[in-house]
N, C-alpha and C positions, 0 to 999 in steps of 0.2 A: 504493500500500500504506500509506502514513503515512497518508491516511483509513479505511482500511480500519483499521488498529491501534487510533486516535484513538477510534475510534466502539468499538471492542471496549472499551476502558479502560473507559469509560464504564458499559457496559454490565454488564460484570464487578462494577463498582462499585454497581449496583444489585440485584447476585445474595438478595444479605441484606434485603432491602425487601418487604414482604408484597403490595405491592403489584405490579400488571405488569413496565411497566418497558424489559422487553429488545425488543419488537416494541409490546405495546398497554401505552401508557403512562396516567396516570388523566384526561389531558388527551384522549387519543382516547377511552376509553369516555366521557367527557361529552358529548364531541364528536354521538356517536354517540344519548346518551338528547336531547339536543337538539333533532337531528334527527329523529328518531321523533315529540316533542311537537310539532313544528310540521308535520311532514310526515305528512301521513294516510296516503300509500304507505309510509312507512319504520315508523307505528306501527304497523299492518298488516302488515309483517315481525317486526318489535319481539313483538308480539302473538301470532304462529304460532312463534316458536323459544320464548318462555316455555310456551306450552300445550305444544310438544313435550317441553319440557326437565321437565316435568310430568308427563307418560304416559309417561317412559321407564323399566323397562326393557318395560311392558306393549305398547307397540304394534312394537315389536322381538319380542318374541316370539308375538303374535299373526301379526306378516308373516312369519315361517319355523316357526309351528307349534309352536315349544317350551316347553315345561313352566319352565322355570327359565334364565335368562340366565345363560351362561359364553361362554367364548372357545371357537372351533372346539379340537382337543385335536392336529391335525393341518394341514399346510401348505394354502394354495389351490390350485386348479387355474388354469388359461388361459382366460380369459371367453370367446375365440372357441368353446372345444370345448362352450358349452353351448348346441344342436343337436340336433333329432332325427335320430337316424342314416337313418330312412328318408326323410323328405320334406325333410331341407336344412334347414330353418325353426325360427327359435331360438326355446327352451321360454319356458315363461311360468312362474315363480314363484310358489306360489300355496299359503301356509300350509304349506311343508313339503311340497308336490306337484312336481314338475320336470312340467308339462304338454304335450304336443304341439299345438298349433293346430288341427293341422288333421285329427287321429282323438283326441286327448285322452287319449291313453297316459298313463300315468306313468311318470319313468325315476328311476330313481338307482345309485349304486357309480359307481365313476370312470370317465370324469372328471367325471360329470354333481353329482354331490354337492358337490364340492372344486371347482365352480364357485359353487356357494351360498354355500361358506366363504367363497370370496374377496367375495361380495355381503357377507355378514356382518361380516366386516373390516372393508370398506370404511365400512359404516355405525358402524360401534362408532368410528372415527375420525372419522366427521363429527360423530356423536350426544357424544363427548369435545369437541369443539372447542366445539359448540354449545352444551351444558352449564356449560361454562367461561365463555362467553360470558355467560349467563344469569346466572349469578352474579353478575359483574362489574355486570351492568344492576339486578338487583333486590339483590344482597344476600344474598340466602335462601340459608342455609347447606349444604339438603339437594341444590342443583343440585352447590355445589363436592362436594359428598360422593358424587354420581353419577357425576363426572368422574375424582374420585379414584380409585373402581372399578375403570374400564377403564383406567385407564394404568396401576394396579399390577398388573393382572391381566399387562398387557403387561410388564411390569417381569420377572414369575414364566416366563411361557410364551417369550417371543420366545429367550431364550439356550439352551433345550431344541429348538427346532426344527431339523430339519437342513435345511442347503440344497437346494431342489430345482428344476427345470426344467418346461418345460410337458408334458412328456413321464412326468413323476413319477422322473424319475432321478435320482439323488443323485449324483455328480457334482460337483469340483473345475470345474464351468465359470463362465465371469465375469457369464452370463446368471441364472445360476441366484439364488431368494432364501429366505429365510426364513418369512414369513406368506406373501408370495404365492407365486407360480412363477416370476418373474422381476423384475429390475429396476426395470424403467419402472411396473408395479404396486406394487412396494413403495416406491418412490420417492412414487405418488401418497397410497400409504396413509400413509407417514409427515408429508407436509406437512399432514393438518390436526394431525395428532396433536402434531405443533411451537408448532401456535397453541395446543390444548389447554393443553399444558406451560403452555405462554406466558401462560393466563391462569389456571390452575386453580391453577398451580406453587405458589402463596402462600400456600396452603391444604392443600400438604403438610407432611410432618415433614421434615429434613434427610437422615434415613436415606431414605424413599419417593423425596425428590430425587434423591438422588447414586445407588438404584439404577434408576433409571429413566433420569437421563441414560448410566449405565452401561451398563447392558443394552438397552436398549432406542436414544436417541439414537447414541452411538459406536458401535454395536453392527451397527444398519444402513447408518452412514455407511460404515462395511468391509465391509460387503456391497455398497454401491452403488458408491462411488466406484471401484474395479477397473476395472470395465466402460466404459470411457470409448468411447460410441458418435460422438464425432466430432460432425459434421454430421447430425443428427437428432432427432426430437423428444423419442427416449427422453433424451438427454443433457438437453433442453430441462428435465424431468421432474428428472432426476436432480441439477442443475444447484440447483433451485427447492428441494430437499430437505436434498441438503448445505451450502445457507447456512442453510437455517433451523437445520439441527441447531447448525451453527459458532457462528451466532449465540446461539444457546440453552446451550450451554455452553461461549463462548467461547473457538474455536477458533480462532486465526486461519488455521492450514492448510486447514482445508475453507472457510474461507469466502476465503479465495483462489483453491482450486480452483475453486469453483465460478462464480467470476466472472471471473478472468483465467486458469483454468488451460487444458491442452488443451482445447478442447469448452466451453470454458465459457460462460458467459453472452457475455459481449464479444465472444466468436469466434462464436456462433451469430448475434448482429448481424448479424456481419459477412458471413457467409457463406450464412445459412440463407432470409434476409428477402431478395428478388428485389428490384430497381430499381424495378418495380411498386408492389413491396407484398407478394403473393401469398407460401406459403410456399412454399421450394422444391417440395415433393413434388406440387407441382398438383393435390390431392386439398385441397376445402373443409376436409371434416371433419376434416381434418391440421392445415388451419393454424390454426381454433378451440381442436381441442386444444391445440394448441402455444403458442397466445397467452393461455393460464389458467397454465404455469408461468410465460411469458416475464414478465407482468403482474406476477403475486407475488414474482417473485424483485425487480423491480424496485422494487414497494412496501414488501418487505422491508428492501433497502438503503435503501430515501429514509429510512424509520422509523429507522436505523439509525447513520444519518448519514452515509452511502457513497454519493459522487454517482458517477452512471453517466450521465454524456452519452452514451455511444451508444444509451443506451434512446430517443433519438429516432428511431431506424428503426420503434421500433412505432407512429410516425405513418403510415407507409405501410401495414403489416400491418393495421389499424382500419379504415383508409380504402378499400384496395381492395375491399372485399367491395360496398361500396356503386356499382361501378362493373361490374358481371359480375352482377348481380340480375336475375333476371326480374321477369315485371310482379308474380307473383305473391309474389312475395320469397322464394323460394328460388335456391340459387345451384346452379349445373350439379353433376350426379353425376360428373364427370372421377375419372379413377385410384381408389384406393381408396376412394371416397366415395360417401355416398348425398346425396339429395337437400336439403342441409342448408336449413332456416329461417334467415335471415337476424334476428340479434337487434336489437330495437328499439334499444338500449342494454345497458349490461353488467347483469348479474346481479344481480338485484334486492337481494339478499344483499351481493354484492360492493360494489355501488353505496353501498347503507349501510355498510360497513365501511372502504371505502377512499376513497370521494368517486366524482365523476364523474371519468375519467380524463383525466389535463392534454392526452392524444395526440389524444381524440375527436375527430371533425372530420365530418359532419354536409351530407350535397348537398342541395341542394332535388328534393322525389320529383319533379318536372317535369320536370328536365332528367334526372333518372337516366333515366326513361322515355321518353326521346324521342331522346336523344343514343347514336348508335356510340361506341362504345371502343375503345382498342387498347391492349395492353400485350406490347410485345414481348417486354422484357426475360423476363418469367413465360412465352410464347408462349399469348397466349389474348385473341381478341377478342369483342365482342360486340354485334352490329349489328342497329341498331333504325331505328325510322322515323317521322315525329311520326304523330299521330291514329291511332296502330294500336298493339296491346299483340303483333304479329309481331314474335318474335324470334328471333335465330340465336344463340349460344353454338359458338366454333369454339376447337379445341384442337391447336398447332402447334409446343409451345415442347420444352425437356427433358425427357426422358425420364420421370424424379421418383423415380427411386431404386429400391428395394425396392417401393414402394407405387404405380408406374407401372404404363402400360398400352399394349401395343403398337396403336397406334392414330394415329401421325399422320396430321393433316389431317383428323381425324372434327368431328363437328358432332352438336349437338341443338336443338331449336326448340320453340318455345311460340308459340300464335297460338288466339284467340277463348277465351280462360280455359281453356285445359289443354295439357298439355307433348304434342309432337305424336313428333317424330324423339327416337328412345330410345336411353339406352347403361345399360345393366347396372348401371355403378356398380359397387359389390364384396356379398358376401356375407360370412356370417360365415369367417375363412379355416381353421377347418376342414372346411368344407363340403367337399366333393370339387371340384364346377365352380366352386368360388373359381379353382383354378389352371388349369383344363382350358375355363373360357369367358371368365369375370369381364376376363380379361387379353388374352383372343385376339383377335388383329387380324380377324377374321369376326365378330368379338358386335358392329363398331364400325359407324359410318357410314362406311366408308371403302373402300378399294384393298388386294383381296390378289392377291400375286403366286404363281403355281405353288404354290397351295393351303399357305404355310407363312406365318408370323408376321413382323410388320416386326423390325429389327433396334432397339437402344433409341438412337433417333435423338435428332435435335434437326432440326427442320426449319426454312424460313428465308421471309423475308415476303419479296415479290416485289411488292406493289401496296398501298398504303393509299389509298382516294377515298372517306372520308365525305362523307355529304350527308344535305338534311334528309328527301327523300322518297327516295333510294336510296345505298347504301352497298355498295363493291365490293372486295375482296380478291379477292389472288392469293398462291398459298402454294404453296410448293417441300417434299418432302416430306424433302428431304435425303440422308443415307445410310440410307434406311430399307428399302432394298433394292441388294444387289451386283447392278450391272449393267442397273439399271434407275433410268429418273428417273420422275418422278409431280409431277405439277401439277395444281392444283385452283384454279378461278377460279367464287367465289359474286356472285353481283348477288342483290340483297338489297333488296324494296319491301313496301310493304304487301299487295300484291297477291298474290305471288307471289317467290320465290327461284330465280333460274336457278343451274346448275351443269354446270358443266364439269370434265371431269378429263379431263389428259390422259397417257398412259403412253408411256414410249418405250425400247426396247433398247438400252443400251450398249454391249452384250457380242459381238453381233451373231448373237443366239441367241434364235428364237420362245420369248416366256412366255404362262403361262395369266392369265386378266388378270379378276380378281371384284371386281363392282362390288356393294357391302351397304350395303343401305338397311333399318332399323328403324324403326316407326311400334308409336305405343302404340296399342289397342283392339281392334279385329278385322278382317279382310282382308274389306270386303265384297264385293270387283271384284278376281280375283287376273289377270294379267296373261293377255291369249289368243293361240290359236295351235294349230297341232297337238301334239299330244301328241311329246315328245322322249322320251328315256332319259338319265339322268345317274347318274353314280360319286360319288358324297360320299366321302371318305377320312375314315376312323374317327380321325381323330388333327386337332390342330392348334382345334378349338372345334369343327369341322366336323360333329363325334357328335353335338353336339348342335340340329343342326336338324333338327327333327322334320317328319314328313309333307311331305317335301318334293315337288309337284308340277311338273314341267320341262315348256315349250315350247319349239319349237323358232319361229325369227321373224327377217326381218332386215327386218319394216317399224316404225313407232311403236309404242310399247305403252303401257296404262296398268294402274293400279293403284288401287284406290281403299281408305280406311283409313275407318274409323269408331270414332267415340266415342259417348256419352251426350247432349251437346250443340255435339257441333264435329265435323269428319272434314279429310281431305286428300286429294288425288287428287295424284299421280304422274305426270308425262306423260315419255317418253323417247324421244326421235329411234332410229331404225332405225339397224341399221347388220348388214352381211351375216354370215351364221353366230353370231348372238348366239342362247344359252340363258338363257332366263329362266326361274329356278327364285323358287316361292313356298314358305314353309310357317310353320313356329312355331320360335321360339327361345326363350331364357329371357329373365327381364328382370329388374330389380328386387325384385322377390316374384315367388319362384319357386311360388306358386301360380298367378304368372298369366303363363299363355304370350302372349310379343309376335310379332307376325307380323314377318316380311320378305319381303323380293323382292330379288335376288340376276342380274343379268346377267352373264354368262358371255362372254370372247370371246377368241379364243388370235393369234399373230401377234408379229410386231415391232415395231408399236404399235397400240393401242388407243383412240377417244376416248370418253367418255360423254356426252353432253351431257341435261341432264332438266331438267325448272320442277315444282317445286312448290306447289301451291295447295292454301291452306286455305281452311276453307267453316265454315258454320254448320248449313245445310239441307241445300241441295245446290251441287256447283259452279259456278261460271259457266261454266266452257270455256274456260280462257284457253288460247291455242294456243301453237305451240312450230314453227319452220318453219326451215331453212335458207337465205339466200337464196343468188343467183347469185355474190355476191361474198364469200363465205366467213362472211359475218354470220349474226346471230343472232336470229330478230323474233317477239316476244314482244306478242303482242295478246288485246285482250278490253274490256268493252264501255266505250266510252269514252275507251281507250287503245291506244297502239302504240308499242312499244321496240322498239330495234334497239342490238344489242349487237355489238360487234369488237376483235377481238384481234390485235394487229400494234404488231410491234416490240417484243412483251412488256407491253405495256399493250393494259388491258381498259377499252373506253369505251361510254357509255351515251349514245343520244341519242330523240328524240320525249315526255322527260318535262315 
């Protein structure tokens, strides 16, 4: 805390100085037109924020349709709810239109509208930052007089607003906010509006000062600070917000809070950021979010003078993304996430304003591409193989909180330039099948038992054997069913992936035992047989497999999947009384139905055993055989594996 004080003194000390000071001092904006003049990427930024800071408020109101620039007059709504109610799929903005994709409706009245607002917010705080920004680089007095605008407009509107929730209730609740509908939204709209302050500040009057930190800065810290979510990203958000404001009018209680208090910066370190790297909630698109407040709050203090050595855990949170990359540089859709782009480097923006980050840390694409991974602590491995871009992406670690997904020991793959084996990912969460598939252990690659959901397990490694041309895991699925254990043993080449999973009763009571397999493109070979009859239960994700067609079989079966320039064929050992159901699930874009195939088999225990191969044209035929002594022999042209399992290791030989 005596740096913490030390650096406010200071700070406080430059309150009366026309210049920046408290966060950008005249030594950073030099820093910053410097760079621009020698660097053709940075003048090229430098260049797009003065032309914007130039067309505003005309191209703000060109994008939402409006006649004349004011502040919404009313709260935001919840960015998930903006959705068409009939097809799932979130509207497009478009001049004042709320559009549908896929019939081109238009919607508005809540909550579709007070989803707009909250876009509009959002931008009136970047377009203040930006402005402010502008000034400082050129001078030109009319950007600071632009900036000035919106933060007094905010100075007038924000202490008129009542609290509300994503629901539009008004409501004493700790969630609830003021411009937005919630916290972690108002928390994000406030931090540029702090750099705003922080640079336009100089170029107000004393009164426009003291009612803007008034109303607006202290104003939202009592709205946000409440709500202490603990271990979470909101806190991450929230964290990132209340230094800025503490540091902007010199608070030293919020900017304690927000670095040593509950939840606060030092404790999210410590607790949020996995041994990996990974962020807790095993969702990519979490941990990005989450490393934009963790960054700023961090740059904030260096600027400030507040060392934070534990901000070296965000060398692990940088680094791991680059160790879970497909070939294609995107990182697996796990928990609430969709298929995130893997950034070059940080934010072109950011990059100019804060430098390159001292955390970054940088593999050679060689070995990203060619080397397996494991990261237990996170539970999420990801096995490759040299001379092939066949990948597996396997998911076995914690639960991940709110933003999980009952799915251990699922998997997704990429092989010949496109993602093969599919998971859902999340959709917007007011969608309906956000909660009813997005989550359920049937949307996954994985084991369901007697047609219900895993429990929110943690499951556990059993086998690590990288190598350069095959890599092997074994995974335990934990408590992710009372009374049942589950084991899964992947072999992993360029050629092909065998899989094993084995189920077994503790309870000493027959379970019903689904084995779901997801591929993207279209079922061109759905699996044969006679015609069966099967019961799908309306409940558990199960509603929604559509068209589902059952055979009945207890010899080998296959399956085959096709894309635009790649496919995979399926091959699974027989085994007596198994039901193989095919049909359509949801995926990703819920315009585009993903096929599966789905084995069925009831008893005390159950084993799977399947190889899959990917292709370009058409398959090879790589075979799939038991032998006499319980092994496992995997051939095709050129080659012959024999794979065995005993004593709880799984071993590979004829490579």
């Amino acid at each position: 805390m005596k740096a913490v004080r030390a650096a406010l003194l200071l700070l406080i000390s430059l309150r009366t100085q026309a210049e920046p000071g408290r966060l950008w001092t005249p030594a950073g904006i030099e820093r910053v037109k410097a760079t621009a003049a020698a660097e053709p990427w940075a003048a090229e930024i430098v260049g797009d924020l003065i032309r914007r800071a130039g067309d505003w408020p005309q191209a703000h109101l060109r994008a939402y349709g409006l006649k004349e620039w004011a502040l919404p007059a009313e709260g935001a709504g919840w960015s998930h709810a903006y959705v068409c109610p009939d097809h799932g799929v979130r509207l497009q903005q478009r001049q004042g239109r709320n559009l549908c994709p896929v019939d081109g409706r238009d919607y508005h009245g809540w909550p579709i509208d007070n989803v707009v607002y909250m876009q509009r917010n959002g931008d009136n705080a970047r377009a203040a930052r930006d402005l402010g920004l502008a000034w400082r680089l050129t001078g030109k007095e009319e950007y600071a007089a632009k900036a000035r605008r919106i933060l007094n407009a905010y100075t007038r509107l924000y202490p008129a607003l009542p609290i509300h929730d994503n629901n539009n209730n008004k409501p004493d609740t700790p969630s609830g906010a003021r411009v937005m509908s919630q916290t972690l939204s108002e928390a994000g709209w406030l931090v540029p509006l702090v750099f705003a302050y922080d640079l336009a500040g100089g170029s107000m009057s004393a009164e426009e000062r003291s009612g803007f930190e008034t109303n607006v800065l202290r104003n939202a810290a009592a709205v946000i600070a409440p709500n202490n979510r603990g271990k979470s990203n909101w806190q991450s958000w929230h964290n990132a917000a209340l230094l800025g404001a503490g540091l902007a009018v010199g608070d030293t209680g919020l900017v304690s809070l927000a670095l040593d208090g509950p939840g606060g910066f030092k404790f999210q370190m410590r607790e949020s950021i996995t041994a990996d790297g990974p962020w807790y909630e095993g969702a990519w698109g979490y941990h990005f979010f989450s490393v934009e407040p963790l960054t700023l709050t961090y740059e904030m203090a260096k600027r400030a003078g507040i060392a934070l050595p534990e901000a070296a855990a965000l060398r692990r949170m940088l680094e791991a993304p680059e160790r879970c990359v497909f070939p294609d540089g995107t990182l697996p859709n796990f928990n609430d996430s969709g298929l995130v782009k893997l950034p070059e480097r940080r934010k072109p923006l950011d990059r100019l304003l804060w430098g390159d980050s001292p955390f970054a840390a940088e593999k050679a694409a060689a070995t990203r591409a060619t080397t397996s991974d494991l990261m237990p602590g996170a539970g999420m491995a990801t096995l490759r193989v040299r001379g092939s871009d066949h990948t597996l992406a396997v998911k076995f670690g914690a639960h991940g909180g709110g933003h999980g997904h009952y799915d251990k020991l699922s998997f997704i793959s990429y092989s010949n330039g496109a993602h093969q084996a599919a998971d859902p990912g999340t959709q917007a969460y007011a969608v309906r099948s956000h909660a009813t598939w997005d989550k359920m252990t049937v949307a996954h690659n994985t084991l369901v038992v007697d047609e219900k959901n895993q429990a929110e397990a943690t499951g556990r490694l059993l086998q690590w054997t990288p190598g350069a041309d095959a890599t092997i895991i074994r995974l335990s699925a934990g408590a992710a069913y009372k009374g049942v254990e589950i084991e899964r043993t992947l072999v992993h080449t360029a050629r092909y992936t065998l899989d094993i999973v084995d189920a077994r009763s503790t309870d000493g009571a027959p379970h019903r035992f689904d084995w779901l397999y997801h591929n993207h493109g279209k079922l061109a070979q759905p699996p044969a047989g006679p015609p069966a009859a099967v019961t799908l239960p309306g409940t558990t994700g199960y509603q929604h497999l559509a068209n589902p067609r059952a055979v009945l079989t207890a010899g080998a079966w296959d399956a085959l999947f096709m894309q635009k320039t790649s496919g995979l064929r399926l091959h699974m050992l027989g085994g007596s009384g198994t039901t193989v159901v095919s049909g359509e699930g949801l995926g990703p874009d819920l315009t585009v139905p993903v096929p599966f195939v789905m084995a069925r088999r009831e008893g005390l225990s159950a084993r799977f055993v399947a190889v899959y191969e990917p292709f370009i044209s058409k398959p090879a035929g790589v075979t799939l055989t038991e032998t006499d002594e319980g092994a496992f022999a995997v051939a095709g042209e050129g080659f012959r594996h024999q794979v065995r399992i005993a004593d709880g290791k799984a071993t590979i030989s004829g490579m």
